[in-house]
NUKOLGU-264834 format. One record per residue (C-alpha): y, x, z; residue in three letters; residue number from 1. Coordinates in pm, whole numbers, plus 50000, padded with zeros to 5 digits. Each point is the difference from the previous one (the first is absolute). Layout:
<vokols>
north east up code pos
Y X Z ala NUM
...
</vokols>
This chain:
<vokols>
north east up code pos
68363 60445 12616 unk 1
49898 50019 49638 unk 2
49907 49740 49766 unk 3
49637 49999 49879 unk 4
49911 49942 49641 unk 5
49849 49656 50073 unk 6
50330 49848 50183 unk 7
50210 50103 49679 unk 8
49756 49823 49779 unk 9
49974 49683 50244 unk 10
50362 50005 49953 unk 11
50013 49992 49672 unk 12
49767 49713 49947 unk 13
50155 49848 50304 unk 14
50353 50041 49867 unk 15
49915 49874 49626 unk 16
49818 49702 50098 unk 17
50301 49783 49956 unk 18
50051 50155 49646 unk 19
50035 50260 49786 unk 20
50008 50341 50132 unk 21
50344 50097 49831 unk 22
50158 49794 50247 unk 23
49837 50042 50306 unk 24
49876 50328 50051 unk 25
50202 50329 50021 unk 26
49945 50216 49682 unk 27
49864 50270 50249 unk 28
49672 49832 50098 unk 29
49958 49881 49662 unk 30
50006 50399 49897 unk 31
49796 50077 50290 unk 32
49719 49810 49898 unk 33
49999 50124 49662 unk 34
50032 50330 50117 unk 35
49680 49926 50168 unk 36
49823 49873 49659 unk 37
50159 50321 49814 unk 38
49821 50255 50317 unk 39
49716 49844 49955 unk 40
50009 50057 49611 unk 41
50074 50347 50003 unk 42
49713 50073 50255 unk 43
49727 49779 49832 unk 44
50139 49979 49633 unk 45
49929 49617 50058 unk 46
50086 49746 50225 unk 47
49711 49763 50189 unk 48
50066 49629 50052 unk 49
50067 49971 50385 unk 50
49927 49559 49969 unk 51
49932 49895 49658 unk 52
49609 50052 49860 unk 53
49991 50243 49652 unk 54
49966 49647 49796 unk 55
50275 49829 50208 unk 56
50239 50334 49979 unk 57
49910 49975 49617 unk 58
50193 49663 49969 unk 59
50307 50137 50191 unk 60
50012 50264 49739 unk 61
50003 49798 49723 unk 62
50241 49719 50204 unk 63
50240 50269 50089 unk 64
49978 50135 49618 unk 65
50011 49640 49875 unk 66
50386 49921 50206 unk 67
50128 50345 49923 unk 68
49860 50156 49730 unk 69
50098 50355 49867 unk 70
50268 49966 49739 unk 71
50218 50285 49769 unk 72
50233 49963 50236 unk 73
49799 50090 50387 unk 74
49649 50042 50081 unk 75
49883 49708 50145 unk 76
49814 49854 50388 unk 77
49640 50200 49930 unk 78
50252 50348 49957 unk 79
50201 49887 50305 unk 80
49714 49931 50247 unk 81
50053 49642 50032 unk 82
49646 49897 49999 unk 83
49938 50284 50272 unk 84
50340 49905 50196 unk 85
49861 49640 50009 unk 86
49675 50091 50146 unk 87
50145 50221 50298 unk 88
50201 49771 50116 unk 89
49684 49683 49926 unk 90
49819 50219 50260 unk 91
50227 49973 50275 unk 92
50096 49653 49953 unk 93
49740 49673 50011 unk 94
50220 49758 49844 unk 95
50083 50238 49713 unk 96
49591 50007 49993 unk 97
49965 49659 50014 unk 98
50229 49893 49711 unk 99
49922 50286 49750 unk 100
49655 50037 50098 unk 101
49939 49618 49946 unk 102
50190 49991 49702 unk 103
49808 50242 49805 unk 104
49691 49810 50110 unk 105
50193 49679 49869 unk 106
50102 50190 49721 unk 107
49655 50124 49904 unk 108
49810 49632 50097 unk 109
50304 49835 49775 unk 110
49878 50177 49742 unk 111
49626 49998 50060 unk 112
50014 49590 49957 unk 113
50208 50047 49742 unk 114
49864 50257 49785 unk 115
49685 50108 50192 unk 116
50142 50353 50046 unk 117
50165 50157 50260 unk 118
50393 50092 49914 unk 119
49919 50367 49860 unk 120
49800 49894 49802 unk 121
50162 49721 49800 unk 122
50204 50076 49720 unk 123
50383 50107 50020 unk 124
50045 49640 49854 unk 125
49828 49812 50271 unk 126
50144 50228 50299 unk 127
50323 49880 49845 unk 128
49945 49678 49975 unk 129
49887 49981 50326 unk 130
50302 50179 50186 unk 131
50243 49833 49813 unk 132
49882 49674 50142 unk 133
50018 50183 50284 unk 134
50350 50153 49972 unk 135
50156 49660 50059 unk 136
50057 49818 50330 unk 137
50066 49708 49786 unk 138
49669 49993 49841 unk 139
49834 49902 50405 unk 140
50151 49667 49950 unk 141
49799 49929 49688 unk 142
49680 50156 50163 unk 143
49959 50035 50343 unk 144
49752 50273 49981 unk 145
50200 50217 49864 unk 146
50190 50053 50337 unk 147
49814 50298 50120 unk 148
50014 50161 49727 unk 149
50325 49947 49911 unk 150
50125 50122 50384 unk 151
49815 50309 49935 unk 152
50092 50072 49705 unk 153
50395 49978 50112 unk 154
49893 50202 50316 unk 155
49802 50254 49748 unk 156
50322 50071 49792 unk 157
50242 50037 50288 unk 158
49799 50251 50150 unk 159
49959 50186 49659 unk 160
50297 49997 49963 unk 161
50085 50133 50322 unk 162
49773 50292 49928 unk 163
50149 50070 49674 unk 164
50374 50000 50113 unk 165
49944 50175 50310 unk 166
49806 50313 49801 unk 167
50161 50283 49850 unk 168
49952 49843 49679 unk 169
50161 49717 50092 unk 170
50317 50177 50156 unk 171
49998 50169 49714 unk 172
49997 49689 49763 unk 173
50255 49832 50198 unk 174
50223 50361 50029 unk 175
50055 49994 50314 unk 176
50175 50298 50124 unk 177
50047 49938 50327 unk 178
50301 50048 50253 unk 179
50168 50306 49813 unk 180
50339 50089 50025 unk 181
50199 49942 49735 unk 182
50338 50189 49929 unk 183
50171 49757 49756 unk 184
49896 49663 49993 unk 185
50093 49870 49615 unk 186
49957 49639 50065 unk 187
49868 49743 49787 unk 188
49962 50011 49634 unk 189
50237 49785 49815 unk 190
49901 49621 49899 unk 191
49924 49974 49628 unk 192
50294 49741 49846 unk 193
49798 49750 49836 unk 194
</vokols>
């Protein structure tokens, strides 16, 4: 019997309901699905949004870019397909399209009432201002509202970073070598004496 594409993304959403995908789904699916993204890269040079529309895929982008920018030190969630790992596994999952779809519509109507734009286009201070009250599960208790957005937002950056560290970019940051044999094993470094 072999395992069709769609079980292996149901069980990945399935799997990573509970949490972050580091710790509940084998490293193998995770590179399965973005071996998926990376096929369909190479054959169309781009890849299509499978749930999100263009405007709502926009705001992923600049989410994803927003929680793990590119630095000196790695390229960042856009270069790692996090925004594109996100959506794959959105579209086999209707809770995962339930809390990030309504969030970027909470997003976007937080910032419609108010600064009578949608999130893109308000300025890199207001986005801030607005996800950093939304950053904080503390900040709910001082205003209610900001519950949804603040569960999506928490949901949002799991998942991104999920993407990231499950990407060869993000093996790569973390330098993971894998299970290699090792001839001599040199042990720990020695404690700095203070």
């Amino acid at each position: 019997m072999t395992i069709s594409r769609r079980d292996i993304l149901k069980s990945l959403t399935v799997t990573a309901v509970g949490g972050s995908v580091l710790r509940g789904i084998p490293l193998e699916a995770a590179e399965y699905a973005h071996g998926l993204i990376n096929a369909e890269k190479a054959s169309t040079e781009t890849y299509t949004p499978k749930f999100f529309s263009a405007h709502a895929y926009k705001t992923l982008q600049n989410l994803c870019n927003t929680i793990i920018p590119a630095d000196d030190e790695s390229k960042g969630a856009i270069e790692a397909g996090a925004p594109e790992f996100i959506d794959l596994l959105t579209s086999e999952n209707s809770e995962y399209q339930l809390v990030l779809g309504g969030g970027l519509m909470w997003l976007d109507n937080a910032c419609l009432d108010r600064y009578e734009k949608l999130y893109l286009e308000c300025s890199l201070e207001q986005q801030n201002e607005v996800l950093g009250e939304i950053a904080y599960r503390k900040n709910a208790k001082k205003d209610p509202s900001l519950d949804p957005g603040i569960h999506f937002f928490s949901f949002l950056r799991k998942l991104t970073a999920d993407g990231f560290f499950t990407s060869e970019i993000g093996i790569a940051y973390l330098g993971y070598i894998g299970n290699t044999y090792v001839h001599e094993f040199p042990g720990c470094p020695p404690v700095p004496e203070t």
